[in-house]
C-alpha positions in Angstrom: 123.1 -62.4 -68.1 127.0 -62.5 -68.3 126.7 -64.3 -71.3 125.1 -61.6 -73.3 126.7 -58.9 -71.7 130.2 -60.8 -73.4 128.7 -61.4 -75.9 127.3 -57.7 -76.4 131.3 -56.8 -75.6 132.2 -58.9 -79.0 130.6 -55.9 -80.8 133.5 -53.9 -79.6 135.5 -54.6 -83.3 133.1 -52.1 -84.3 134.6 -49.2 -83.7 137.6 -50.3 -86.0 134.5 -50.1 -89.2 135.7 -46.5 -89.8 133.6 -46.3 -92.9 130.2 -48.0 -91.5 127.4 -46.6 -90.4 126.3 -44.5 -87.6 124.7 -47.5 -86.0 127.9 -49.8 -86.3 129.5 -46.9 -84.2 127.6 -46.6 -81.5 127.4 -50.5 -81.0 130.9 -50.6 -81.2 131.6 -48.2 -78.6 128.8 -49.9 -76.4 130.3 -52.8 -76.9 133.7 -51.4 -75.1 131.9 -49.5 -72.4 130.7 -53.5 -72.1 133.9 -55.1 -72.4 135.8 -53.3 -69.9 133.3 -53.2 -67.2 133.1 -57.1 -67.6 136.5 -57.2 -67.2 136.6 -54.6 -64.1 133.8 -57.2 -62.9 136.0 -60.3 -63.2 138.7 -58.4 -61.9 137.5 -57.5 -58.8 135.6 -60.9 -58.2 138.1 -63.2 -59.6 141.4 -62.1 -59.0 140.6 -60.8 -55.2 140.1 -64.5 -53.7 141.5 -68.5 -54.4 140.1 -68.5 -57.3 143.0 -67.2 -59.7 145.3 -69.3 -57.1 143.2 -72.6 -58.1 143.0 -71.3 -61.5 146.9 -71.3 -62.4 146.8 -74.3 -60.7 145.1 -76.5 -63.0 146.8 -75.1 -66.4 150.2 -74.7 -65.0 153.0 -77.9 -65.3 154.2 -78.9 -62.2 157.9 -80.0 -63.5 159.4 -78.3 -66.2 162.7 -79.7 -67.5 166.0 -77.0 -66.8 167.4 -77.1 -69.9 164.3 -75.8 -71.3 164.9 -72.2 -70.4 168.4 -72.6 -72.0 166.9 -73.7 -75.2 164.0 -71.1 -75.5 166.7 -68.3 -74.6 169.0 -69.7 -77.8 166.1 -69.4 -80.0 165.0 -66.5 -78.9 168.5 -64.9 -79.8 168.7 -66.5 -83.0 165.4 -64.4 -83.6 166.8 -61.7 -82.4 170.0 -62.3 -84.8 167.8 -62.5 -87.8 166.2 -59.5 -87.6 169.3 -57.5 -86.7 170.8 -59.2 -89.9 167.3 -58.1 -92.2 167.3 -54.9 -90.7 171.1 -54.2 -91.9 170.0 -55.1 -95.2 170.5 -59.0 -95.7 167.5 -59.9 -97.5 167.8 -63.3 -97.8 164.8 -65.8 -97.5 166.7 -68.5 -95.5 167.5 -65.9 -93.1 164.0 -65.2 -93.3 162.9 -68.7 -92.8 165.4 -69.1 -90.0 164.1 -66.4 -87.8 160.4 -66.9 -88.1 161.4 -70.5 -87.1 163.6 -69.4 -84.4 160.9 -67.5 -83.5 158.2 -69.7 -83.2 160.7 -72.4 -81.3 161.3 -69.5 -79.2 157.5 -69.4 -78.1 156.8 -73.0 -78.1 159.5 -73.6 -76.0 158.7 -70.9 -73.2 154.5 -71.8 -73.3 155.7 -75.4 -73.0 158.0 -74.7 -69.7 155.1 -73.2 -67.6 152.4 -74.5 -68.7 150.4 -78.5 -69.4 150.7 -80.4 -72.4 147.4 -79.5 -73.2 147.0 -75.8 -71.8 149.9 -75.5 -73.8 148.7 -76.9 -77.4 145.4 -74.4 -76.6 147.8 -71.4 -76.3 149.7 -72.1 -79.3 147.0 -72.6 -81.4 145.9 -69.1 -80.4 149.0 -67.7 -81.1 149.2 -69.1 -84.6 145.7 -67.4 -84.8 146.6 -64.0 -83.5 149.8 -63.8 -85.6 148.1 -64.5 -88.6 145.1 -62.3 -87.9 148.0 -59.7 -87.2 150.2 -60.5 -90.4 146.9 -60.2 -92.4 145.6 -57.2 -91.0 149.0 -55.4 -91.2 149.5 -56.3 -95.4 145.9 -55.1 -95.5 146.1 -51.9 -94.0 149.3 -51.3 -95.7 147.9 -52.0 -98.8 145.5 -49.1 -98.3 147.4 -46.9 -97.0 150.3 -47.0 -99.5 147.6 -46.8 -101.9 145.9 -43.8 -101.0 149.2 -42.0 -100.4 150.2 -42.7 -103.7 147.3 -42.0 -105.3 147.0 -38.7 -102.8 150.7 -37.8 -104.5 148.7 -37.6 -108.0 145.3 -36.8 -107.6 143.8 -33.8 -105.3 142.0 -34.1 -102.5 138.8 -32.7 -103.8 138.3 -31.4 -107.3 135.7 -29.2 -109.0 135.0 -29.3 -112.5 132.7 -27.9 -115.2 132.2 -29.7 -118.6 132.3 -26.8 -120.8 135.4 -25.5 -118.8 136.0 -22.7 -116.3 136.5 -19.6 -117.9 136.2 -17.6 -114.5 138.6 -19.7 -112.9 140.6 -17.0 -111.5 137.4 -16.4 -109.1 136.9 -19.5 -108.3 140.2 -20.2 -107.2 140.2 -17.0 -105.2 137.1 -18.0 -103.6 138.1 -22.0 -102.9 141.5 -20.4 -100.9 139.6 -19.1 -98.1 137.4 -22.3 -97.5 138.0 -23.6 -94.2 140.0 -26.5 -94.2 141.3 -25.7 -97.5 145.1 -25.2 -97.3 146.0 -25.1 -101.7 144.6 -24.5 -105.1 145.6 -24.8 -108.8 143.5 -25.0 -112.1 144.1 -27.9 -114.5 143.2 -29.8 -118.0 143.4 -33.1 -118.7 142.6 -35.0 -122.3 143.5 -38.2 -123.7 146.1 -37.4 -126.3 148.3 -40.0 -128.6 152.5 -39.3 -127.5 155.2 -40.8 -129.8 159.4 -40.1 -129.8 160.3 -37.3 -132.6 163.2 -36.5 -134.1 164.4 -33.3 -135.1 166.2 -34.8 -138.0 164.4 -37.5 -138.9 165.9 -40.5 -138.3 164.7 -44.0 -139.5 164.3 -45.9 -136.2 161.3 -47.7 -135.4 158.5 -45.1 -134.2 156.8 -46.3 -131.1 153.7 -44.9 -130.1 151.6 -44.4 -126.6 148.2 -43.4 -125.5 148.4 -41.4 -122.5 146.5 -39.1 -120.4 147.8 -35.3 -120.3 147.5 -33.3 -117.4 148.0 -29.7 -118.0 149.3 -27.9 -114.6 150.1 -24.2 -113.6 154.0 -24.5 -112.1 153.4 -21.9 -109.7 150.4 -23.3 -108.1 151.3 -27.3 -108.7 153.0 -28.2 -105.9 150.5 -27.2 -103.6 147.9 -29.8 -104.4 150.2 -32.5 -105.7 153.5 -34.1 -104.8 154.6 -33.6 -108.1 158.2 -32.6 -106.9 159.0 -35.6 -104.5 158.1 -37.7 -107.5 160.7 -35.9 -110.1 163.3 -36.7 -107.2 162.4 -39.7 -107.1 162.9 -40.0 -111.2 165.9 -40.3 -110.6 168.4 -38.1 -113.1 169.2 -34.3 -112.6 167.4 -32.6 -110.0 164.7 -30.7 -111.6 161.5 -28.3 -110.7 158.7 -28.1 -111.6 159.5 -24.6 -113.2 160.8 -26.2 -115.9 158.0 -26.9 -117.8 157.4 -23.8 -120.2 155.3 -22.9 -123.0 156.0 -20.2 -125.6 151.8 -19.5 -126.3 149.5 -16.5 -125.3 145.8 -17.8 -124.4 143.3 -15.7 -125.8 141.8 -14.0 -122.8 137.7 -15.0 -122.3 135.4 -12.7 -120.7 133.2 -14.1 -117.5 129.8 -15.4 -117.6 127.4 -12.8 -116.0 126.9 -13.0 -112.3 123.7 -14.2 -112.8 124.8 -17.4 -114.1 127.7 -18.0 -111.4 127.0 -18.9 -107.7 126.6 -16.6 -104.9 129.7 -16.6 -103.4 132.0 -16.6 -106.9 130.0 -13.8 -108.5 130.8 -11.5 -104.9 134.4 -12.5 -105.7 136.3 -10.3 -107.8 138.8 -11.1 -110.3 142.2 -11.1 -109.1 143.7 -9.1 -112.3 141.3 -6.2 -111.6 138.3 -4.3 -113.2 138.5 -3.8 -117.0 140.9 -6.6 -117.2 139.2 -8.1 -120.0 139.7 -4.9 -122.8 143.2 -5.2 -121.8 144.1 -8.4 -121.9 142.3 -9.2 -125.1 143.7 -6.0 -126.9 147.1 -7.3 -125.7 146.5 -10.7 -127.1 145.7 -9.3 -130.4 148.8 -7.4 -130.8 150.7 -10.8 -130.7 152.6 -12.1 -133.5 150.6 -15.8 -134.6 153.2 -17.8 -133.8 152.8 -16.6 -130.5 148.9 -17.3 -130.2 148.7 -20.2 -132.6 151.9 -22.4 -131.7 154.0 -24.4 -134.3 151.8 -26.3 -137.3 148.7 -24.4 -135.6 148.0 -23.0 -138.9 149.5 -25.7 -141.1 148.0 -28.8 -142.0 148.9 -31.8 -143.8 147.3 -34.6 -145.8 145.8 -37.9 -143.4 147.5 -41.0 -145.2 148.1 -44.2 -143.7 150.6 -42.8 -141.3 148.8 -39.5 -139.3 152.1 -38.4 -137.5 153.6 -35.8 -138.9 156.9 -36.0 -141.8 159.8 -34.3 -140.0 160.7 -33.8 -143.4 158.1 -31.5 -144.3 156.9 -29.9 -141.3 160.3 -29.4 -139.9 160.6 -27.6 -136.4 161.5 -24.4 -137.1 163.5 -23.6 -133.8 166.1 -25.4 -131.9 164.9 -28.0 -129.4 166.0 -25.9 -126.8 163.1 -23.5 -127.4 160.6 -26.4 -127.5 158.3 -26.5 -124.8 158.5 -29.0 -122.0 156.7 -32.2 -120.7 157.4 -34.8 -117.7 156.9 -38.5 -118.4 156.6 -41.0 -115.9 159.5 -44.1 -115.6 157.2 -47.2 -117.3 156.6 -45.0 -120.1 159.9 -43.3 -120.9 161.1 -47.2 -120.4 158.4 -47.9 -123.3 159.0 -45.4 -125.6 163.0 -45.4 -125.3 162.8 -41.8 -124.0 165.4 -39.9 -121.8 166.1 -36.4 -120.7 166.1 -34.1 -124.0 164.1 -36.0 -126.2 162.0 -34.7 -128.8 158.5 -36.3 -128.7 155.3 -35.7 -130.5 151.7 -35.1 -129.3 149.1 -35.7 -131.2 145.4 -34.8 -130.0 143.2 -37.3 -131.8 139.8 -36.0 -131.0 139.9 -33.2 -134.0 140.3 -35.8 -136.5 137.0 -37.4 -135.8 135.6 -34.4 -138.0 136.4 -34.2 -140.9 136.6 -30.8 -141.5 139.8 -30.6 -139.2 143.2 -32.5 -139.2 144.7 -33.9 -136.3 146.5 -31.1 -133.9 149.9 -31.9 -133.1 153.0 -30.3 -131.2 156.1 -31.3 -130.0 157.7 -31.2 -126.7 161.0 -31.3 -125.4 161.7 -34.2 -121.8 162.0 -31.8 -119.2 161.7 -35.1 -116.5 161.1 -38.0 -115.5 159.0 -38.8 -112.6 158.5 -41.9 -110.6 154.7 -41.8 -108.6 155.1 -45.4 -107.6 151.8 -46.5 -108.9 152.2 -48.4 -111.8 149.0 -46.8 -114.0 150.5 -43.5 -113.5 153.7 -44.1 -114.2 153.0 -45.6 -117.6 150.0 -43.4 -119.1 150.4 -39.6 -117.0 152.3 -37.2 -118.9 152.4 -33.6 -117.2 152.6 -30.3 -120.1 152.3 -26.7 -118.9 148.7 -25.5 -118.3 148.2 -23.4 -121.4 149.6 -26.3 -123.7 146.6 -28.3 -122.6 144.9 -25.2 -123.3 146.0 -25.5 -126.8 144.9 -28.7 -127.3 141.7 -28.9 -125.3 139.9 -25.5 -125.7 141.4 -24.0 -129.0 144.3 -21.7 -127.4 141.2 -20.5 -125.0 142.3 -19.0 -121.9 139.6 -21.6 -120.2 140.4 -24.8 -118.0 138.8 -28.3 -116.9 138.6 -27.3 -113.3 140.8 -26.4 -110.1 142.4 -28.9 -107.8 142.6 -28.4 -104.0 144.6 -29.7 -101.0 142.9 -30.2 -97.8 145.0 -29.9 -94.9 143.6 -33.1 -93.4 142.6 -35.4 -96.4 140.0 -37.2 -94.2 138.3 -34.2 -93.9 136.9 -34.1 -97.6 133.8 -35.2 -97.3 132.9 -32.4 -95.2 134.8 -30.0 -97.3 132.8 -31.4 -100.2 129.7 -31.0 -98.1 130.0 -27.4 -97.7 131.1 -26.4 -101.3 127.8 -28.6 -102.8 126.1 -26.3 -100.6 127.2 -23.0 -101.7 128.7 -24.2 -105.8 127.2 -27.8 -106.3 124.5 -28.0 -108.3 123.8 -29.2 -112.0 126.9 -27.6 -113.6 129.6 -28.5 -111.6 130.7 -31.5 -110.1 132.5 -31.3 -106.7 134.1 -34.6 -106.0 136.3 -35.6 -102.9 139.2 -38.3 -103.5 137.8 -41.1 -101.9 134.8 -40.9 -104.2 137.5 -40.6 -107.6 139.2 -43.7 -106.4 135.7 -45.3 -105.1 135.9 -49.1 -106.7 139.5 -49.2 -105.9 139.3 -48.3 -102.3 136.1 -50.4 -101.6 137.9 -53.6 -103.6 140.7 -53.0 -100.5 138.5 -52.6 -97.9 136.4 -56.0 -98.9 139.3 -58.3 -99.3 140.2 -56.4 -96.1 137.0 -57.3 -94.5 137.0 -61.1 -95.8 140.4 -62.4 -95.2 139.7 -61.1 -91.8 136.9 -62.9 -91.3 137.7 -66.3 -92.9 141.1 -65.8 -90.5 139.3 -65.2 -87.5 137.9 -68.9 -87.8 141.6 -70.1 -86.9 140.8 -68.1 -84.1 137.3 -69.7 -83.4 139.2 -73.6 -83.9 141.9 -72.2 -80.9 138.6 -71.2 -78.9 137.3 -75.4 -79.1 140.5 -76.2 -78.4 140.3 -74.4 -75.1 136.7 -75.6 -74.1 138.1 -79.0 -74.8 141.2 -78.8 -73.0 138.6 -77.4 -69.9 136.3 -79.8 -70.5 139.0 -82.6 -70.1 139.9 -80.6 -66.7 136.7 -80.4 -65.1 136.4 -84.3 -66.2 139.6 -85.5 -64.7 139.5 -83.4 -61.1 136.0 -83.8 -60.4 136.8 -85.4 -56.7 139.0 -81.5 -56.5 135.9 -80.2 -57.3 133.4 -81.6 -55.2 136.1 -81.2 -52.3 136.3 -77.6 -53.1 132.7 -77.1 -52.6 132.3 -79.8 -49.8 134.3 -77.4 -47.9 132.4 -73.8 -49.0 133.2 -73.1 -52.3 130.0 -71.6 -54.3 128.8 -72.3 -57.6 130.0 -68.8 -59.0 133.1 -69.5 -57.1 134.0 -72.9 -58.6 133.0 -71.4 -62.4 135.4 -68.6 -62.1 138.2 -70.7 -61.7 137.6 -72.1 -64.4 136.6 -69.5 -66.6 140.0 -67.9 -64.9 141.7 -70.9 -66.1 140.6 -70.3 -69.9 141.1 -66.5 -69.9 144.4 -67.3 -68.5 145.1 -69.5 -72.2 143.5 -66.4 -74.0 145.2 -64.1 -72.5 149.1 -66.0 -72.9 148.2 -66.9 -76.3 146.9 -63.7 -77.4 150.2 -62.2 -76.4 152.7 -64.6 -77.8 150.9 -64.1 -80.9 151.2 -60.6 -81.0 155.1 -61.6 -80.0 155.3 -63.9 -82.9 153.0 -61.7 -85.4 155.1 -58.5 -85.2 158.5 -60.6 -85.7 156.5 -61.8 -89.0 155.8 -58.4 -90.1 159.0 -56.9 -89.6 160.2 -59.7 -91.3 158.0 -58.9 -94.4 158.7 -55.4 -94.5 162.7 -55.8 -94.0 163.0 -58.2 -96.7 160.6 -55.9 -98.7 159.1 -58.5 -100.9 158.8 -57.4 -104.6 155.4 -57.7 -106.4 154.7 -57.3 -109.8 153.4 -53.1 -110.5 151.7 -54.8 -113.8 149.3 -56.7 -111.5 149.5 -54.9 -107.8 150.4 -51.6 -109.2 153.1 -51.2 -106.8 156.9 -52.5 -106.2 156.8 -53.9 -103.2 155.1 -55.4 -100.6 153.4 -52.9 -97.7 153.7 -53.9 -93.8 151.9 -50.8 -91.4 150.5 -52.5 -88.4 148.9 -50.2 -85.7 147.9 -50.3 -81.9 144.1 -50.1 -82.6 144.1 -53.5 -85.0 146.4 -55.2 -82.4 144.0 -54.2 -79.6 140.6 -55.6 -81.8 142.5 -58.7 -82.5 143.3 -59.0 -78.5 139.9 -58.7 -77.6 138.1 -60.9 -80.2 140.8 -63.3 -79.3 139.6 -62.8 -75.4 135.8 -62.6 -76.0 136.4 -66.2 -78.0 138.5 -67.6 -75.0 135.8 -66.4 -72.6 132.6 -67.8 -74.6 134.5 -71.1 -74.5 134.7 -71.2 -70.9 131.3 -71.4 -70.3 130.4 -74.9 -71.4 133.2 -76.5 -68.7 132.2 -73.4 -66.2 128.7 -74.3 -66.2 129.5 -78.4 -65.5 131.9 -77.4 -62.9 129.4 -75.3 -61.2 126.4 -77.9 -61.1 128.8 -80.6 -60.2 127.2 -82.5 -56.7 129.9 -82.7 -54.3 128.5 -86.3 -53.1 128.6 -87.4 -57.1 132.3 -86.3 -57.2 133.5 -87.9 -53.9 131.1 -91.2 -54.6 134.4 -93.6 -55.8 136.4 -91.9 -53.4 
C-alpha cells in the first residue's frame, strides 16, 4: 500500500505542466497532498524511535581523517573566490573551470568526511544528477522566458485584425479600452515592403537592398502596447522618442460600415471625433493641396527597366531631407544596409507592380533611429514608419488600418481576454489572436526540448537511485547478524525496514541538497560569464540562466521519490530476514 501511495506522490511534478491539461493538474496536486502526508507518516514513525539512530549508523564513517575539514573549507573558499571574481566582471573560462572544480572538491570532500565509501559514492552521484537536472532546467526556462519577453517587447499581447482593414477603428479602440484586464490600445499596419539606402544626390556607391517587414504605428498610442522606447535606448546613439517619427500626408477620411454589419458592442460605441464627423473631415481633406494627400512621386510614375528603384536623377526629392518623413530600423539591418542616423533610404512597396496597370509605389524616409529588440529576426527585417505612411502604402492614402494592438496588464491572462472578446467581436471577419497563439510553434519547440532534455536527464537521476539500492543491498548483506540481533531482541518487521529505508532517504536527501549546492554555483557561473551565442542561429546574444524555487522543489522531490522507491528492495530483505538464519554462523 505504501508503495503506491509513493508512487502516486511521483505524480506531484505535475503541477509544474503549466500548459497541460485539467487532468495533469489535479493529479499533480493529488500527488502533493500524497507526498507530504507520506512524509508526515515517516516522520512521525521513523524519526520518533531507534530507528533514524540505527539508520545514521549504518551510512555514517566512523573515522574521518582531520585534515579533511581543512581541505573541504579551502575549496570551498576558492569557490567562493571565483564567483566573487565572475561577479566583478572577470569572465574568464579558467576561472570558470576553477570554481566549478573548487566546487565540486568542495562537496566531495565534505560527503566523504561523514559519510561511507559507499554511502558516499551514492550521494555524489545524486548530486551530479540534481545539478545537472538544475543547470538544465534553469537554461530551459531561461530560454523561454527571455524569449517571450522579447518577443512581448515587439508583438502585443492580443491583437485583432480584419482583412479588408478597420475603417471604424476609432470605435473599436474605444470599445477594447474598457475590457477588463485590458490596460492599452493602438491601431497598426503592417506589409512586406522592399527598403534600400538613397541618396539625395546621387551618388555611385553600391546600392544594397533589403526585404523587410513594415509596421506602421500611431506615436501617441505606441508605447502603450509595445516597448518600443526601451529598445531605441537600447540602440544606442542620441536619445530619441518615439515622437519622432512624422509624416507630412492627410488620410482621406472613410465613412463607417452600418451598424448592422458591426458587432453589438462596437456599433453602441460612438465615435470619439463626434456626430457628423465624417462631412467634416472629408470636406477638409478635400481642400488639401495634392502633395499633401498624395505624398512625393504619388502622382508620378516612371518606366520599369531592369533596375525598378527609382533615378535620383530624375525624380529628385523636391525638399530638404529634413522635411522627409521618418523611419526606425533595427541594429542587424542598419549594420546590412550601411545605414546611420540621417540617412536617406528608399521604400518601395512591391505588391502594385504585380499589375500591370500600376508602377511600383515608392517613398523615401529619413533614419529617425535605431533600435535594438534583442531578437535577432526583428532586429534585421522590422522597420517601424508612422501609421498613416503605412496607410499610404497599404490602403491607397485610406484613412483605414490592419487592426489594433492591446496590452494586457498580466500577459498570462490572454487567453481569457481572448475568450471574452470572441464572444462579443469574434466571428468570421475578425480574427482575435492572443500572443502565445502568434508565437505558437516557437513556444511549443521550447517547451519540448524543455520537456525532453528533462527527461533523458532525469535517467542520471534513476542510475544514482541503483546506486543506492545497491549500496543498501550490500548493507543488509554484510550486517545480517545486526539484523537478526535487532529483532532477536523486539525489533518488528516495519521497524527493521524503516531503518533502512531511513538509511536511503538519508542519501536522497544529502545528495539532493549538495546538488542543489553545486547546481546553483553552476548557474551563476553561466550567467556571470554570460556565454555568447550566435543571434543567427539562437536569435539572441547570450546565454539565459533564471532558475526558480518551484523547479528546484520538483527536482528535490523526484530526486526523493527515486531514493525512496529504491529502498524497498533491501527494506523488504531486511524485514523478512529470520533472526535464527542471521545468528546461524555466529
Amino acid at each position: 500500500m505504501l508503495l503506491v501511495l509513493w508512487l502516486v506522490s511521483l505524480a506531484a511534478g505535475l503541477v509544474f505542466w503549466t500548459e497541460g491539461p485539467t487532468w495533469a493538474v489535479w493529479v499533480g496536486r493529488t500527488g502533493v497532498i500524497t507526498f507530504v502526508a507520506l512524509v508526515a507518516w515517516w516522520a512521525l514513525t521513523g524519526f520518533s524511535g531507534y530507528e533514524h539512530r540505527t539508520g545514521l549508523r549504518i551510512v555514517r564513517r566512523a573515522g574521518a581523517p582531520k585534515h579533511s575539514i581543512a581541505r573541504a573549507l579551502l575549496a570551498l573558499a576558492g569557490a567562493a573566490i571565483g564567483l566573487t571574481l565572475m561577479y566583478l566582471g572577470v569572465h574568464s573560462a579558467p576561472v570558470v573551470i576553477a570554481t566549478a572544480l573548487s566546487g565540486a572538491a568542495a562537496m566531495v570532500l565534505l560527503v566523504f568526511r561523514r559519510f561511507a565509501v559507499s554511502a558516499s559514492l551514492s550521494i555524489v552521484g545524486i548530486a551530479i544528477g540534481v545539478a545537472a537536472l538544475i543547470v538544465v532546467q534553469s537554461v530551459a526556462t531561461g530560454f523561454q522566458h527571455e524569449f517571450e519577453r522579447r518577443v512581448l517587447g515587439v508583438y502585443s499581447h492580443i491583437n485583432l485584425t480584419r482583412v479588408p482593414g478597420l475603417d471604424e477603428y476609432r470605435r473599436f479602440e474605444a470599445y477594447l479600452r474598457t475590457v477588463d484586464g485590458v490596460i492599452g490600445a493602438s491601431p497598426f499596419g503592417y506589409c512586406v515592403m522592399a527598403l534600400a539606402p538613397q541618396s539625395l544626390a546621387g551618388d555611385d556607391r553600391e546600392l544594397r537592398r533589403a526585404s523587410v517587414l513594415v509596421k506602421g504605428i500611431d506615436p501617441a498610442t505606441a508605447h502603450e502596447v509595445i516597448d518600443l522606447d526601451a529598445h531605441l535606448d537600447a540602440g544606442g546613439g542620441p536619445d530619441v522618442e518615439i515622437a519622432a517619427l512624422t509624416t507630412d500626408l492627410e488620410l482621406q477620411p472613410m465613412p463607417d460600415r452600418p451598424d448592422a454589419k458591426l458587432p453589438e458592442v462596437i456599433a453602441s460605441t460612438p465615435d470619439p471625433r463626434g456626430d457628423g464627423w465624417y462631412g467634416r473631415a472629408l470636406a477638409n481633406w478635400r481642400a488639401l493641396p495634392d502633395i499633401a494627400k498624395y505624398g512625393h512621386s504619388r502622382t508620378t510614375a516612371w518606366d520599369v527597366d531592369d533596375d525598378p528603384w527609382p533615378d535620383d536623377e530624375t525624380h529628385a526629392v523636391t525638399s530638404s531631407a529634413d522635411t522627409l518623413p521618418t523611419m526606425f530600423v533595427g541594429v542587424a539591418l542598419a549594420r546590412d544596409l550601411g545605414l546611420t542616423l540621417g540617412d536617406i533610404v528608399t521604400m518601395v512597396d512591391p505588391g502594385a507592380s504585380f499589375d500591370d496597370t500600376e508602377v511600383p509605389e515608392f517613398r523615401r524616409y529619413r533614419i529617425a533611429g535605431v533600435f535594438r529588440a534583442g531578437f535577432q529576426e526583428f532586429d534585421k527585417r522590422l522597420v517601424y514608419v508612422h501609421l498613416r505612411e503605412m496607410q499610404w502604402f497599404k490602403y491607397r492614402g485610406k484613412d483605414s488600418v490592419s487592426g489594433i494592438d492591446l496590452r494586457l496588464a498580466d500577459p498570462y491572462d490572454a487567453p481569457r481576454v481572448e475568450a471574452a472578446l470572441q464572444a462579443t467581436i469574434g466571428g468570421d471577419k475578425y480574427s482575435i489572436l492572443e500572443w502565445q497563439k502568434l508565437n505558437a510553434n516557437l513556444f511549443q519547440s521550447i517547451r519540448t526540448q524543455k520537456s525532453i532534455l528533462t527527461v533523458i536527464l532525469s535517467l542520471v537521476s534513476a542510475v544514482a537511485g541503483f546506486n543506492v539500492l545497491a549500496a543498501l543491498w550490500t548493507m543488509v548483506v554484510r550486517r545480517t547478524a545486526e539484523i537478526a540481533i535487532l529483532m532477536s531482541m523486539g525489533a518488528t518487521e516495519s521497524g527493521v525496514a524503516r531503518i533502512f529505508q531511513f538509511s536511503g532517504m538519508t542519501l536522497g536527501a544529502v545528495g539532493s541538497l549538495a546538488g542543489v549546492g553545486f547546481g546553483l554555483v553552476l548557474c551563476l557561473l553561466v550567467q556571470f560569464y554570460g556565454y555568447t551565442l550566435d543571434p543567427e542561429v539562437y536569435f539572441i546574444e547570450r546565454l539565459p540562466v533564471e532558475f526558480s524555487l518551484e523547479q528546484i522543489g520538483a527536482v528535490m522531490v523526484l530526486t526523493m521519490g527515486i531514493s525512496f522507491v529504491a529502498t524497498i528492495p533491501p527494506s523488504l530483505r531486511a524485514a523478512k530476514l529470520r533472526p535464527v538464519e542471521g545468528l546461524r554462523y555466529e
